[in-house]
C-alpha positions in Angstrom: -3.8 -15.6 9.5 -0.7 -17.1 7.6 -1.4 -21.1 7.0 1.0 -23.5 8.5 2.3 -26.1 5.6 3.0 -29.4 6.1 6.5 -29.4 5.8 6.6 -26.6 8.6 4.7 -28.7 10.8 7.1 -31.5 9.9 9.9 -29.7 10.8 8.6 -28.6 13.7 7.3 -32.4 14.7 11.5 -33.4 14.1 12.6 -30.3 16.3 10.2 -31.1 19.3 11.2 -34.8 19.0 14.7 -34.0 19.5 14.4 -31.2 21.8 12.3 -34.6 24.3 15.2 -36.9 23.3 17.3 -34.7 24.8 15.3 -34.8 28.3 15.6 -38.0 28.2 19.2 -37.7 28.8 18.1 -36.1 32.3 21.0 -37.9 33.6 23.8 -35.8 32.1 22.0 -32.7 33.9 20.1 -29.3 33.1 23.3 -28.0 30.9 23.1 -31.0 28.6 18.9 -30.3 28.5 18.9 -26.7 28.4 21.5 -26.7 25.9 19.5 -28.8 23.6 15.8 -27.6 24.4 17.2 -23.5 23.4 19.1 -24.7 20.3 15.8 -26.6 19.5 13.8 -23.5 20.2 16.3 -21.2 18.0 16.3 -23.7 15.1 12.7 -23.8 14.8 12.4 -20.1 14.7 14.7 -20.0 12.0 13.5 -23.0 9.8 9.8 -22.6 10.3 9.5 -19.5 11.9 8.0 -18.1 15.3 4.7 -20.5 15.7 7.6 -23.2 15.5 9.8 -21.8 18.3 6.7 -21.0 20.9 5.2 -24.3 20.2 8.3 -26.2 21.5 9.0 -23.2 24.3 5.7 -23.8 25.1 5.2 -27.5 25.5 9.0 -28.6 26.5 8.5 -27.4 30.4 5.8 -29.3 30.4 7.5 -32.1 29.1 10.7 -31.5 31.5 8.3 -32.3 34.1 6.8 -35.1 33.2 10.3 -36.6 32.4 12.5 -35.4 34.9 10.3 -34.4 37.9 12.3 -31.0 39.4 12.0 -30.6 42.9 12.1 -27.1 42.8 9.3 -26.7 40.5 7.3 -29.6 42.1 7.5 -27.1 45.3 6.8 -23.5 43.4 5.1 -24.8 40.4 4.6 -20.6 39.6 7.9 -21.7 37.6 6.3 -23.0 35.2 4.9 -20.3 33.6 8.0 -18.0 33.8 9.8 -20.5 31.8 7.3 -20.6 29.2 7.7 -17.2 28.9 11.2 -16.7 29.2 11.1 -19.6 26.2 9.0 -17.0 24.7 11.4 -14.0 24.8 14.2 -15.9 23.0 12.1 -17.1 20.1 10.9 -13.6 19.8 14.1 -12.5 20.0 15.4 -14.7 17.7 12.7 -14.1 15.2 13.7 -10.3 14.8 17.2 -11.4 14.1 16.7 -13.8 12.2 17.2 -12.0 8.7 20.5 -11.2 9.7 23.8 -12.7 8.8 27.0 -13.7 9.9 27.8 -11.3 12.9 25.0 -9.9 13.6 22.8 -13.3 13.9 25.3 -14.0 16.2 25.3 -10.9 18.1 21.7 -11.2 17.7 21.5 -14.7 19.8 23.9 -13.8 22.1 21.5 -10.5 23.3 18.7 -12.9 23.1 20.0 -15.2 25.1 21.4 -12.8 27.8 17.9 -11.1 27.4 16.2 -14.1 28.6 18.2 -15.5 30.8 17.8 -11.6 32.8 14.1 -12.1 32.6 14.0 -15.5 34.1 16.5 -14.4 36.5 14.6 -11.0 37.5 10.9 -13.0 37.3 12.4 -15.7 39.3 14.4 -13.9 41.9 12.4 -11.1 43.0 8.8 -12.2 42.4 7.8 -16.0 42.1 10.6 -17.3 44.5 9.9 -14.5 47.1 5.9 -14.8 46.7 5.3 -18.6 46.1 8.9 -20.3 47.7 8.2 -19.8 51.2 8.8 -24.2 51.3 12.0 -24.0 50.3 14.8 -23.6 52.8 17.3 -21.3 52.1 20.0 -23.5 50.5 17.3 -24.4 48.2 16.4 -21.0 47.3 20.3 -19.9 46.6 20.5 -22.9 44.3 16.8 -22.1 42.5 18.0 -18.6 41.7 20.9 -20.0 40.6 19.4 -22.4 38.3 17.1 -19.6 36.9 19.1 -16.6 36.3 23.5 -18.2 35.7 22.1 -21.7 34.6 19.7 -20.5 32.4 22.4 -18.0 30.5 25.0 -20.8 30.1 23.0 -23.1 28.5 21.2 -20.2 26.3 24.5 -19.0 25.1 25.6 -22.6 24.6 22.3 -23.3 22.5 22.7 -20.2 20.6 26.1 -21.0 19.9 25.0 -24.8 18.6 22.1 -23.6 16.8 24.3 -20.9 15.1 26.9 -23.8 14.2 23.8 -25.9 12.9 21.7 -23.4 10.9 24.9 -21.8 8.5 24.2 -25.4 6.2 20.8 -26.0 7.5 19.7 -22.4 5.6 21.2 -23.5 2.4 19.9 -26.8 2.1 16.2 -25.5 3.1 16.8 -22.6 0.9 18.3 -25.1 -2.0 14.8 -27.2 -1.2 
């Protein structure tokens, strides 16, 4: 089993504390949040690898909730998990591109990010909402697949795309150091 440094777990310390800064700004919506918990996701697959990225996958739902309670969770708290795991399909994702370069890191976060985004979608929409979401009336339910299938590719892509922006002189300097 590979040993985690201490400036990996450093770095991974900064990303989570900025991906819960960002929840904090629950005000400015889920676009604003998602957007900043999948770039922080992304970045810490690529600076400290996949342990960083399923780490913060892992623990920022939890943290969502505790911040901003989510009505639609609060009533189908099978949710939960499916975001956890749809975290883990972009890191995982990620993590396979992220050797790559220039195009095809970027084609490489744009499948991952449509990847999960379909998997949240399909997990969402045609098993936990249909199973578990029988108290939520119908406009709810419209607006919950909504939020977990359209939602959750916008502010994927839009993490992807600030994550890519970020990393191009975030690798040199970590490489430099």
């Amino acid at each position: 089993m590979k040993q985690i440094k201490t400036r990996q777990l450093v770095q991974t310390a900064l990303l989570l504390s900025l991906c819960l800064m960002g929840q904090l700004f629950r005000q400015f919506g889920q676009y604003f949040t998602g957007t900043i918990t999948n770039t922080t996701i992304i970045l810490a697959v690529l600076a400290v690898g996949l342990s960083g990225g399923l780490l913060i996958g892992t623990v920022a739902p939890f943290t969502a909730i505790l911040i901003s309670p989510n009505p639609i969770i609060n009533a189908v708290p099978m949710i939960l998990p499916a975001l956890i795991l749809g975290n883990a399909v972009i890191a995982v994702l990620v993590w396979r591109f992220r050797s790559s370069s220039g195009w095809r890191m970027g084609l490489g976060l744009i499948l991952s990010s449509v990847i999960k985004a379909a998997f949240l979608g399909s997990v969402t929409g045609w098993i936990i909402l249909p199973l578990f979401g029988a108290p939520l009336p119908a406009p709810a339910m419209t607006m919950a697949k909504a939020a977990f299938s359209t939602t959750q590719l916008l502010t994927a892509l839009t993490g992807s795309l600030l994550a890519f922006l970020i990393w191009i002189p975030l690798k040199k300097y970590l490489v430099k150091n």
